[in-house]
C-alpha positions as CSV (number, residue, x, y, z in Angstrom):
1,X,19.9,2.7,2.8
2,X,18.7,5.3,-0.2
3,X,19.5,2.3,-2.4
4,X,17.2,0.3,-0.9
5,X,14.4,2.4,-0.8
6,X,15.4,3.8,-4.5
7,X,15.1,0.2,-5.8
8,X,12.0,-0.4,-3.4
9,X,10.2,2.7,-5.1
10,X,11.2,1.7,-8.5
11,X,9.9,-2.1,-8.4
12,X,7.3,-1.3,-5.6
13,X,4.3,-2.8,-7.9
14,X,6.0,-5.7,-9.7
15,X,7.3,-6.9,-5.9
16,X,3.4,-5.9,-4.7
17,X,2.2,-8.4,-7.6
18,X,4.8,-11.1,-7.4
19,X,3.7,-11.0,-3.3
20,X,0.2,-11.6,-3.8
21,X,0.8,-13.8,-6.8
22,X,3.0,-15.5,-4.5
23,X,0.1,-15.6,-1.8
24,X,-2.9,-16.6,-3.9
25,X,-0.1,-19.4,-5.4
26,X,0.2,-20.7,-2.1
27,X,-3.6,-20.9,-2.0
28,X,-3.3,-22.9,-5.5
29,X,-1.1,-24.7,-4.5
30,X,-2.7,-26.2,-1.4
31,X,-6.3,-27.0,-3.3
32,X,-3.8,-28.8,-6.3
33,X,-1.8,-31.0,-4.0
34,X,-4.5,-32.2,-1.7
35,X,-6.8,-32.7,-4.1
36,X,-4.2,-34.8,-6.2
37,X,-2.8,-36.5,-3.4
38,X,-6.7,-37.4,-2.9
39,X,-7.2,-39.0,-6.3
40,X,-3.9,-40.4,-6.8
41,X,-3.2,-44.0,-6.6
42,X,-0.5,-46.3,-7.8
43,X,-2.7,-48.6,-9.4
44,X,-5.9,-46.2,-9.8
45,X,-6.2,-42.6,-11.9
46,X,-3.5,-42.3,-13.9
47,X,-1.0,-39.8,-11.8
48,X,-1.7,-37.3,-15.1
49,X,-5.6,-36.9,-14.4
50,X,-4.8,-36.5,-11.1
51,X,-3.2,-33.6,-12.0
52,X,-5.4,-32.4,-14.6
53,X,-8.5,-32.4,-12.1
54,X,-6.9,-30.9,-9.4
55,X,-5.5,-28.0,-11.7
56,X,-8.9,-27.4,-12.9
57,X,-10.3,-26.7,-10.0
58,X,-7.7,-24.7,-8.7
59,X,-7.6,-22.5,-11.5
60,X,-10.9,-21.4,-10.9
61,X,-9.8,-19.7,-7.2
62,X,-6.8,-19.0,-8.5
63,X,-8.4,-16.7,-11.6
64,X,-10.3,-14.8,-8.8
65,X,-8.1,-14.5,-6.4
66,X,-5.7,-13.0,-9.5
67,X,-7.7,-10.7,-11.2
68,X,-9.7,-8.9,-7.7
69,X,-6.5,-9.1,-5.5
70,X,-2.8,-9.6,-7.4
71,X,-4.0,-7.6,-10.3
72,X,-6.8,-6.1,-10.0
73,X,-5.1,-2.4,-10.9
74,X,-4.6,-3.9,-14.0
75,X,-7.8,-5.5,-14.8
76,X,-10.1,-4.2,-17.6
77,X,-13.9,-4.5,-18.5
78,X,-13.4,-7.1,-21.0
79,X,-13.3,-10.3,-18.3
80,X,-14.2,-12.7,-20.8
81,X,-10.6,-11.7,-22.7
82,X,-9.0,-12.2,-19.3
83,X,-10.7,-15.3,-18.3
84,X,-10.0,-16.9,-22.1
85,X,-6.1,-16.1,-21.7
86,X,-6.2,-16.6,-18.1
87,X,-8.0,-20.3,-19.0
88,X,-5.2,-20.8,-21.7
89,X,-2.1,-19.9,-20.4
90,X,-3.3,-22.4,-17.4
91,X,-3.6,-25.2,-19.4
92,X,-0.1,-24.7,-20.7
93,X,1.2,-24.4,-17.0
94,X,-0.7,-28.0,-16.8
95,X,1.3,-29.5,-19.4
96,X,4.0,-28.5,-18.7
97,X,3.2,-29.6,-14.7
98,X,1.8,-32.6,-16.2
99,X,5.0,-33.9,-18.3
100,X,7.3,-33.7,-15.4
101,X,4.9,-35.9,-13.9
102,X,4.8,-37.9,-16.7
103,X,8.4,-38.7,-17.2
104,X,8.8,-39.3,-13.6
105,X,5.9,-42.3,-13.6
106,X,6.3,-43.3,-17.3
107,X,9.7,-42.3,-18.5
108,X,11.4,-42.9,-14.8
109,X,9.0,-45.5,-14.2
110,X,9.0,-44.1,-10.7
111,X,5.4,-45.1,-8.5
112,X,6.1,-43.9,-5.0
113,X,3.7,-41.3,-3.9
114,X,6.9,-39.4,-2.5
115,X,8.1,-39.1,-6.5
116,X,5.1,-38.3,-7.3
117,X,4.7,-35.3,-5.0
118,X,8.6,-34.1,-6.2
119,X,7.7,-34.3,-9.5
120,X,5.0,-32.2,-9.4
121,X,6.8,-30.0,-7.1
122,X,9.5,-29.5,-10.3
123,X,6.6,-29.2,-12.4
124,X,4.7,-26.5,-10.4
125,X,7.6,-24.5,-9.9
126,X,8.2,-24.2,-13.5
127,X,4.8,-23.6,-14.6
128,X,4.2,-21.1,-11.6
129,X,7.2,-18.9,-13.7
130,X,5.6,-19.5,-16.8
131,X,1.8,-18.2,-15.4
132,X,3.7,-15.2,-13.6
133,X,5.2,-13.9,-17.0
134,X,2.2,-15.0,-19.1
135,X,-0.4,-13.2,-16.5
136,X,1.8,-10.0,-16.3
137,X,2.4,-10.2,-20.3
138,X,-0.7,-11.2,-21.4
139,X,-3.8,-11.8,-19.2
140,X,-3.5,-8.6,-16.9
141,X,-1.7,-6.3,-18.9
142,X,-1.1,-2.7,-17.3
143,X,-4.1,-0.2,-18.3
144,X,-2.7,3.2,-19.2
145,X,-4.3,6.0,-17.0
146,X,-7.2,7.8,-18.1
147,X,-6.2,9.9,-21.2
148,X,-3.0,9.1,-21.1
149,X,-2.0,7.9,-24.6
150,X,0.0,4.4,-24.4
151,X,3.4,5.0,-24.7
152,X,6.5,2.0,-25.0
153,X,7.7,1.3,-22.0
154,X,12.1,0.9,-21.8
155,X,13.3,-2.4,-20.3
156,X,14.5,-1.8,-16.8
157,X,17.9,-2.4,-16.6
158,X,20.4,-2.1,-13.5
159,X,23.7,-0.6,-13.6
């Protein structure tokens, strides 16, 4: 039981973040699929600018629901650096959602909205693992405490 709470106490705040990352992804995740399953159409938008819309706007719910709730321990004054790389590393996470829609409808040649939906679902999950890394890495990085000089941090590694 010590081990459990030893390993609890030791990740507490990365399994905090990845919980309400997980939470405000959910949230995403709900405003990207209905809104693309909205605009989507066989023989309509392309199944790509589907995707692209729908991201757009849920990156601006997701950005706020990230930096005042999942990170916001780690946020800093400078918002406009945040909401650049935030912005950024979103639009990667769209390509890279977008191409596995892409090759499903164009390189698959595969129309059905049911397909669709699993290629974006492949897509999402792969991007969501790329944003998670990027925001933690990047976009929210940890603020050292208040005259604390930043020191480097050793990998965590589990024996």
């Amino acid at each position: 039981m010590s081990l459990i709470r030893d390993t609890y106490t030791r990740f507490q705040v990365v399994i905090h973040e990845i919980g309400k990352f997980g939470v405000i992804g959910i949230v995403g995740t709900i405003i990207t699929f209905g809104l693309q399953n909205a605009l989507y159409s066989p023989n309509g938008i392309w199944p790509e600018a589907s995707v692209v819309i729908a991201t757009a706007i849920a990156t601006v719910a997701t950005f706020l629901g990230n930096r005042y709730w999942a990170f916001r321990h780690r946020r800093t004054d400078n918002i406009a650096r945040e909401t650049v790389l935030f912005i950024f590393f979103n639009v990667l996470g769209m390509l890279i959602q977008t191409s596995a829609v892409a090759i499903n409808a164009h390189g698959l040649h595969n129309t059905s909205r049911l397909s669709y939906n699993i290629a974006n679902v492949i897509g999402v999950g792969i991007a969501t693992l790329f944003r998670l890394y990027c925001y933690r890495q990047w976009v929210f990085r940890a603020v050292p405490a208040a005259g604390a000089a930043e020191e480097l941090v050793e990998p965590v590694t589990i024996p």
